[in-house]
C-alpha positions as CSV (number, residue, x, y, z in Angstrom):
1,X,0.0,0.0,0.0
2,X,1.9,3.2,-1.1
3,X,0.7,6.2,0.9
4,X,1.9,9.7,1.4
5,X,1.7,12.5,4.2
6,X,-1.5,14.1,4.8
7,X,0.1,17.5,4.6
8,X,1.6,17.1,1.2
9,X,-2.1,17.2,0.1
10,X,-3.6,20.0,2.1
11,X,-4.5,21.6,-0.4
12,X,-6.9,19.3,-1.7
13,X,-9.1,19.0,2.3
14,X,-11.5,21.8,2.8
15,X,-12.4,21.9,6.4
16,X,-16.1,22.0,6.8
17,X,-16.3,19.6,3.4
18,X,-16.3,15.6,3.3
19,X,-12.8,14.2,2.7
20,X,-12.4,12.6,-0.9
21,X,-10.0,10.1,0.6
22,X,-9.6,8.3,4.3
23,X,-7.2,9.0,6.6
24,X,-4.6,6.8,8.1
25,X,-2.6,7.3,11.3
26,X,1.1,6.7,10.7
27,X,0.4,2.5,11.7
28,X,-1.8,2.9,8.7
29,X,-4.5,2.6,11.1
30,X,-8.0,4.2,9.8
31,X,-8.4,7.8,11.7
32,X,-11.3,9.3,9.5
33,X,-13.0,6.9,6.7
34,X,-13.3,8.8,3.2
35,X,-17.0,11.3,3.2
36,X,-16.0,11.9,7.0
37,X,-15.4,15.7,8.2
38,X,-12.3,18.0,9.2
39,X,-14.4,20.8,11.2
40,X,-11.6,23.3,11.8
41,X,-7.7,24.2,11.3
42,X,-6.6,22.9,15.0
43,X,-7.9,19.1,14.3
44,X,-6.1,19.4,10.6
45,X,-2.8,20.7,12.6
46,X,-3.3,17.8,14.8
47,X,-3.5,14.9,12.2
48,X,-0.5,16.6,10.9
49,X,1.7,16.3,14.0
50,X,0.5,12.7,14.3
51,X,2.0,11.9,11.0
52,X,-1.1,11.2,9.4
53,X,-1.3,9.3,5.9
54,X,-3.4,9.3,2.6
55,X,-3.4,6.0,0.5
56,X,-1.9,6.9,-3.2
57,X,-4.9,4.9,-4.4
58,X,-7.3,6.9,-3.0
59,X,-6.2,9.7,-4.1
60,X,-5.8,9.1,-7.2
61,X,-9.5,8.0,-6.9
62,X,-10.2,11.3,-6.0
63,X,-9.7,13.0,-9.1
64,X,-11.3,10.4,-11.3
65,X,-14.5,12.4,-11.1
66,X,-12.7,15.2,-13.7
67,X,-13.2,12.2,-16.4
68,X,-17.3,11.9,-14.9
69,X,-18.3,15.8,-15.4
70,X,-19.7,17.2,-18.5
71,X,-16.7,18.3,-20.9
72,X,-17.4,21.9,-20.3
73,X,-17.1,20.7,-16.4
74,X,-14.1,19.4,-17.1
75,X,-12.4,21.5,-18.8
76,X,-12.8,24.5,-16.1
77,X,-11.4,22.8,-13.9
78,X,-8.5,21.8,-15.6
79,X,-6.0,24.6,-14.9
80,X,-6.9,24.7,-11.3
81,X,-5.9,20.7,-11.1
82,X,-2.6,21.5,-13.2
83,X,-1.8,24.4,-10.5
84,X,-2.3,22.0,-7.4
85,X,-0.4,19.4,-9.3
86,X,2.3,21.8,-9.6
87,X,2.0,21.9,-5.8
88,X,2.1,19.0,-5.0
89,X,5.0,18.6,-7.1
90,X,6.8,21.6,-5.0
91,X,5.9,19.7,-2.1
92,X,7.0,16.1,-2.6
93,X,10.2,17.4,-4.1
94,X,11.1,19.3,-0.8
95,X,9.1,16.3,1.6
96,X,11.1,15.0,4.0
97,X,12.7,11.8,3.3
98,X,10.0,9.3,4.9
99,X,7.5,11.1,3.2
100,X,8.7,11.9,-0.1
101,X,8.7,8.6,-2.2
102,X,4.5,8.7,-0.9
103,X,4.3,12.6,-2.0
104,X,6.2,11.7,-5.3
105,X,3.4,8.8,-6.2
106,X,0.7,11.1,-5.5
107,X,1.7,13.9,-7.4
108,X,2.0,11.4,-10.0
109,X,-1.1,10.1,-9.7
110,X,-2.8,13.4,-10.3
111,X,-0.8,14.5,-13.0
112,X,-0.6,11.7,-14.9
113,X,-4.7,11.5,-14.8
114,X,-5.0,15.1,-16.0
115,X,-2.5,14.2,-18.9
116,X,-4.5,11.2,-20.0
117,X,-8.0,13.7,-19.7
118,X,-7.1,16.1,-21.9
119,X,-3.0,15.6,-23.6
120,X,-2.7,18.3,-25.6
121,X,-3.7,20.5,-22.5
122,X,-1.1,19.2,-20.9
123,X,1.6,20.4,-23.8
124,X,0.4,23.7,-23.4
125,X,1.4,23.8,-20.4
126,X,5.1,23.4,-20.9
127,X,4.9,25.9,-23.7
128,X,3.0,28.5,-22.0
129,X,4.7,31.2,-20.0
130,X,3.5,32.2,-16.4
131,X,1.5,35.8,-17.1
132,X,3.1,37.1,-14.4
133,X,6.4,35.5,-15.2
134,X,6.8,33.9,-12.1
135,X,7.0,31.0,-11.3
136,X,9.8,28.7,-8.9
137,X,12.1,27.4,-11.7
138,X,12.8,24.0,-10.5
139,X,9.3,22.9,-9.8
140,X,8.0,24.1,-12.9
141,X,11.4,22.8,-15.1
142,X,10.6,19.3,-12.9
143,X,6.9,19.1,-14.3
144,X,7.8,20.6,-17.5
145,X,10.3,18.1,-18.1
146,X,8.2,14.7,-16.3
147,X,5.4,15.8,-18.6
148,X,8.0,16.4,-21.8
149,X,9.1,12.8,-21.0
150,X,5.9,11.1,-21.1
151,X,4.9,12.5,-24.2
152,X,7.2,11.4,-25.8
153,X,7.3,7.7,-24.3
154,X,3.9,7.5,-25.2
155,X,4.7,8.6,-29.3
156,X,7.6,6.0,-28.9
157,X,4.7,2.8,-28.0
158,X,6.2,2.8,-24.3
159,X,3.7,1.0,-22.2
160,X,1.9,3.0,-19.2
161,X,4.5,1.4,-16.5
162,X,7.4,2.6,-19.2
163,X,5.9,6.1,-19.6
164,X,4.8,6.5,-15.3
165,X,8.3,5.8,-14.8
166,X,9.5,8.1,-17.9
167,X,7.9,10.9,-15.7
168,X,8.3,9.9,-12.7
169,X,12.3,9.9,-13.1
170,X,12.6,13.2,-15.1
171,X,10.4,14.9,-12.7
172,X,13.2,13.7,-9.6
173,X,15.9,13.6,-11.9
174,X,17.4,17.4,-10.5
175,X,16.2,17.0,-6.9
176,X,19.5,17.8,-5.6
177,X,19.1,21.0,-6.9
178,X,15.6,22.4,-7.1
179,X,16.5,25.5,-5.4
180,X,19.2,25.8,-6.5
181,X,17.9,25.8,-10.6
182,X,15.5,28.8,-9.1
183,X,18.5,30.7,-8.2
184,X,20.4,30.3,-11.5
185,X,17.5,31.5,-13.8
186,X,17.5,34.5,-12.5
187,X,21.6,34.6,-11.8
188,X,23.5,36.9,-14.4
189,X,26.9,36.6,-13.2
190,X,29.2,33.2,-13.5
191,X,28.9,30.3,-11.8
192,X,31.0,30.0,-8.3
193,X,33.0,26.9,-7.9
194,X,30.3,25.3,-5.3
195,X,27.2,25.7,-7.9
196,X,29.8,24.4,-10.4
197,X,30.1,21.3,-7.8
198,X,26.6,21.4,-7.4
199,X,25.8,20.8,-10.9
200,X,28.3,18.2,-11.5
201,X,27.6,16.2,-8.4
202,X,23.5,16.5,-8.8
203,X,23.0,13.5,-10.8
204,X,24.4,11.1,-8.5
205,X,23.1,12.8,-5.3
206,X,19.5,13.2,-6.6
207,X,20.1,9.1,-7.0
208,X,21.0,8.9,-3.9
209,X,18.1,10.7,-2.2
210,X,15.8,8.6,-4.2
211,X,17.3,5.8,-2.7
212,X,17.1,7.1,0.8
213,X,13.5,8.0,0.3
214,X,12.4,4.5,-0.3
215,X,12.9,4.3,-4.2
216,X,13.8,0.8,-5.5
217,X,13.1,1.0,-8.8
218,X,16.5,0.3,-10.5
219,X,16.0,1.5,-14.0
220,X,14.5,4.9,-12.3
221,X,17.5,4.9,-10.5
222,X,20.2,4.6,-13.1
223,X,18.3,7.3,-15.5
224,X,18.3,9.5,-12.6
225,X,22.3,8.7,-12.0
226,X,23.1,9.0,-15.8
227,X,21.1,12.1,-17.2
228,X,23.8,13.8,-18.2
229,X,25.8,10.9,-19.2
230,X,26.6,10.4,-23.3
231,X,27.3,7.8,-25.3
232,X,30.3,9.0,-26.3
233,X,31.8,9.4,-23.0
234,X,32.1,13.1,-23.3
235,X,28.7,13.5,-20.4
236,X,29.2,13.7,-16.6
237,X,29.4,12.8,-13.7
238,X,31.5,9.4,-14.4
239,X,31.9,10.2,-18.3
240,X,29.9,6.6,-18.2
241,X,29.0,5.4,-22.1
242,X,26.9,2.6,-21.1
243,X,23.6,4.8,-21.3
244,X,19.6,3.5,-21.0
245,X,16.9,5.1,-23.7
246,X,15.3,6.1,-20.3
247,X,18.5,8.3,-19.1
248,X,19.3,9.7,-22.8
249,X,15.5,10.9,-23.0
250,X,15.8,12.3,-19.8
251,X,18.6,14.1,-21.3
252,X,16.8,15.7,-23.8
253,X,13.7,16.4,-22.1
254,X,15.9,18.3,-19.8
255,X,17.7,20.6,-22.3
256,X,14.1,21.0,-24.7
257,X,12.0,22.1,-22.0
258,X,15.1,24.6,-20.6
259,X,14.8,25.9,-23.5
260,X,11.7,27.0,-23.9
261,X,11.6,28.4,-20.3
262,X,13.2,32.3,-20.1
263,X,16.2,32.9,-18.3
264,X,17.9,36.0,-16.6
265,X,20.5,36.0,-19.4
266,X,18.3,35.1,-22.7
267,X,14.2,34.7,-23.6
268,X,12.5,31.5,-24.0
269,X,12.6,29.9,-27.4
270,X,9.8,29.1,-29.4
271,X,9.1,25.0,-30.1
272,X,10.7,25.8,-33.4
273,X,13.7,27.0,-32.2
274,X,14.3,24.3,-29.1
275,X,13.4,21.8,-31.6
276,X,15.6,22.5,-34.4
277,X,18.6,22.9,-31.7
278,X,17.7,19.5,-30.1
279,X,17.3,18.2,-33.8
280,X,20.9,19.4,-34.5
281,X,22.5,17.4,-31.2
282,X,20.2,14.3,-31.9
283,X,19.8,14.2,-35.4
284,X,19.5,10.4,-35.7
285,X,18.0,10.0,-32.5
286,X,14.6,8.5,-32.2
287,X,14.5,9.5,-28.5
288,X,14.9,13.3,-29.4
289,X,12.9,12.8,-33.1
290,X,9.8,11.8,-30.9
291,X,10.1,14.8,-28.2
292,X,10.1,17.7,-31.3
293,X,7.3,15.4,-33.0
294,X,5.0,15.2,-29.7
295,X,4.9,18.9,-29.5
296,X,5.3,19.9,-33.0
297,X,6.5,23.0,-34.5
298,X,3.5,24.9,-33.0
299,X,2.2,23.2,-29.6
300,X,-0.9,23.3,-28.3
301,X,-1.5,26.8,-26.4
302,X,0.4,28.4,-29.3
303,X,-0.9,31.9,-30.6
304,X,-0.5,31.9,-34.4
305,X,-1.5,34.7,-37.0
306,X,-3.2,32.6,-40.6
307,X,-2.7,34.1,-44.1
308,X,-5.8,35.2,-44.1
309,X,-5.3,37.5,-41.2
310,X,-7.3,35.7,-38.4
311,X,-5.8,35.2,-35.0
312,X,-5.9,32.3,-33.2
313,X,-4.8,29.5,-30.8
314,X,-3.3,26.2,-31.9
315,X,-5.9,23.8,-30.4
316,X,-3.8,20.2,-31.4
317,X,-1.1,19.0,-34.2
318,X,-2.1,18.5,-37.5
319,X,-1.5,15.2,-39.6
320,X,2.2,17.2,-40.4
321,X,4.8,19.3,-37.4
322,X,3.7,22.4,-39.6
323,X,0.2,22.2,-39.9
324,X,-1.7,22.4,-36.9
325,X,-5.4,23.2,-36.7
326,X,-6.0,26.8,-35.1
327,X,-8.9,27.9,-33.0
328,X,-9.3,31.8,-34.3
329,X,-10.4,34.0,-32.4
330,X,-10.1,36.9,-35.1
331,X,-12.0,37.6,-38.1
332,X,-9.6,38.8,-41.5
333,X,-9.3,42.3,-39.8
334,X,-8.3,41.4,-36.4
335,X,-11.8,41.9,-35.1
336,X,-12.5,40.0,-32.0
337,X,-15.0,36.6,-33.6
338,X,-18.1,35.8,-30.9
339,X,-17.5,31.9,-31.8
340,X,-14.2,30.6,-32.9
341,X,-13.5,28.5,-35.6
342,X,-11.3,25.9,-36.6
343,X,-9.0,26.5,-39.4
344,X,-7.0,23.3,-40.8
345,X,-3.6,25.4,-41.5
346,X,-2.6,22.6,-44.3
347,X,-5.0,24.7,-46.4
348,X,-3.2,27.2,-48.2
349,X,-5.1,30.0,-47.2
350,X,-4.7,29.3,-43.7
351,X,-1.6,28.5,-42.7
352,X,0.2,30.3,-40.1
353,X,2.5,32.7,-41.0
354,X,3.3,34.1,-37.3
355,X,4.0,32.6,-33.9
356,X,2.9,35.6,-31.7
357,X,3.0,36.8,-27.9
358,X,-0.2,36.6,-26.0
359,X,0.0,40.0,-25.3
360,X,-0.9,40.3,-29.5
361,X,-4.7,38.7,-29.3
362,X,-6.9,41.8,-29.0
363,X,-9.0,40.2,-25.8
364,X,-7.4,38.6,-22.5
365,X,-7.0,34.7,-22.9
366,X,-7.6,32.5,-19.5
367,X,-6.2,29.5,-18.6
368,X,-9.5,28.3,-18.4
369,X,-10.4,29.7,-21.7
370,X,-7.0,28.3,-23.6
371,X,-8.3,24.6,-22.4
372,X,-11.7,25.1,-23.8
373,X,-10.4,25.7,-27.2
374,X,-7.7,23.4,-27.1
375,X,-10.2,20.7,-26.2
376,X,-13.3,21.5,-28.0
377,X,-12.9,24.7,-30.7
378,X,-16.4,24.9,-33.4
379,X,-15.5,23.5,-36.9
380,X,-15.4,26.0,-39.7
């Protein structure tokens, strides 16, 4: 029975509400049966101090009900489950070590069921920059790159255990350094000699907390150890040439989604541009061919201009990297459109001509309104 800390799920009790999952004392003894109420703040603080536990099942049973709503249900509340997955990700990856292998499964649990509701929802989400361009750098890289990963096991035929461990060891695959990847994106000046050590000791001590946490999953393991290992001996730590698929995509996954994240020192690149650079490293890689194929040249979440002057969003990837269908939002003279439609862009007259900024769409997009037309644009 894999369980994890109450408190790395607080966010998902309301007090006064009936819990979607039962709680266990740390015996795994039941304390409160699932439907059963936490009345106020003190008795939450107190289930905390005792340890208290929430079975991984459980809670992963608690978000099947996105997959039971209406689609219009389900897609409003989609970027509200991707920011408390994001959570919970900051949380397991900072747990303490007897509760992080738990907090790790859970967060996986969650955002592995919002990937499999709506896909190309999750893409967006990689390629989409905070508004408010904040954001803590190694949480967001973590899920960025865990969710990178699994796309592409799942265009390479991996089975579900090969694509839950694809995600589950990029998203733990820099745990050494989560903070420390914060600080550096917004760091300008060189590296000191102890981030340099840092950086070049992270792969093996992320390993190694893994380990200490509970993980015995061996291929997880090594892909952790070996991220930054290549096949030509020229990687680090150990300059090790005996190197997985799992630990090379990793690799990948890690520079692609870095890539399209801003830094202090440079902007974020478009999918293009991280994929033509990843193309020229990897060039007769199938590992890296089926990361820039799984988000295409324009991901989901992408705002596009068509030749025919409409604006819109790219709702999903076409039949070719090139030609993705659009949800516009625009008529021909920019002018906001009441309902949008959705523009095949292998048609001549519509194909995008412009990857633009959000900031060019004449009306404010919402998170909530970028799923909706990601998931379900009108035909036109």
């Amino acid at each position: 029975m894999r369980v994890c800390s109450l408190s790395s799920v607080k966010n998902r009790i309301v007090l006064g509400a009936p819990l979607p999952f039962s709680v266990r004392d740390n015996q795994r003894m039941l304390l409160l049966a699932r439907g059963q109420i936490i009345h106020d703040d003190d008795q939450l603080q107190e289930l905390f101090s005792r340890g208290a536990l929430v079975e991984a099942d459980e809670l992963a049973e608690a978000v099947q009900p996105i997959r039971r709503e209406s689609p219009a249900q389900r897609l409003a509340r989609l970027p509200a489950e991707w920011d408390r997955g994001t959570d919970d990700v900051r949380q397991a990856l900072t747990a303490p070590l007897p509760q992080m292998a738990g907090a790790i499964h859970g967060a996986t649990d969650l955002l592995l069921s919002l990937i499999d509701a709506a896909p190309d929802v999750a893409l967006s989400q990689v390629v989409r920059q905070p508004v408010n361009g904040v954001s803590h750098y190694g949480v967001s890289h973590s899920l960025h790159a865990a969710t990178a990963c699994q796309a592409a096991a799942r265009h390479l035929g991996w089975s579900a255990a090969e694509q839950r461990r694809a995600f589950q060891a990029a998203l733990t695959m820099n745990l050494a350094m989560v903070d420390l990847q914060a600080r550096l994106a917004t760091q300008v000046s060189p590296l000191t000699a102890k981030q340099r050590e840092a950086i070049h000791e992270h792969p093996t001590r992320s390993a190694e907390l893994l380990t200490q946490a509970g993980i015995t999953d061996a291929d997880w393991l090594e892909a952790v150890a070996n991220h930054h290992e290549v096949a030509d001996g020229s990687g680090y730590p150990t300059g090790a040439m005996n190197v997985s698929e799992l630990a090379e995509l990793l690799r990948f996954a890690d520079i692609y989604t870095a890539l399209l994240s801003s830094r202090a020192n440079r902007p974020a690149m478009s999918a293009q541009q991280a994929g033509r650079e990843l193309f020229q490293m990897a060039a007769d890689s199938k590992l890296a061919a089926a990361l820039i194929k799984s988000f295409g040249i324009f991901p989901p979440g992408s705002i596009v201009k068509l030749a025919s002057g409409e604006l819109g969003v790219v709702a999903r990837n076409g039949e070719k990297a090139y030609h993705p269908l659009v949800a516009t939002l625009t008529n021909a003279q920019g002018e906001p459109r009441m309902t949008p439609l959705l523009r095949d862009t292998a048609h001549e007259e519509h194909a995008v001509v412009a990857l633009l900024s959000a900031q060019s769409m004449p009306m404010r997009l919402s998170d909530e309104r970028i799923a909706s037309l990601i998931a379900g644009p009108t035909n036109g």
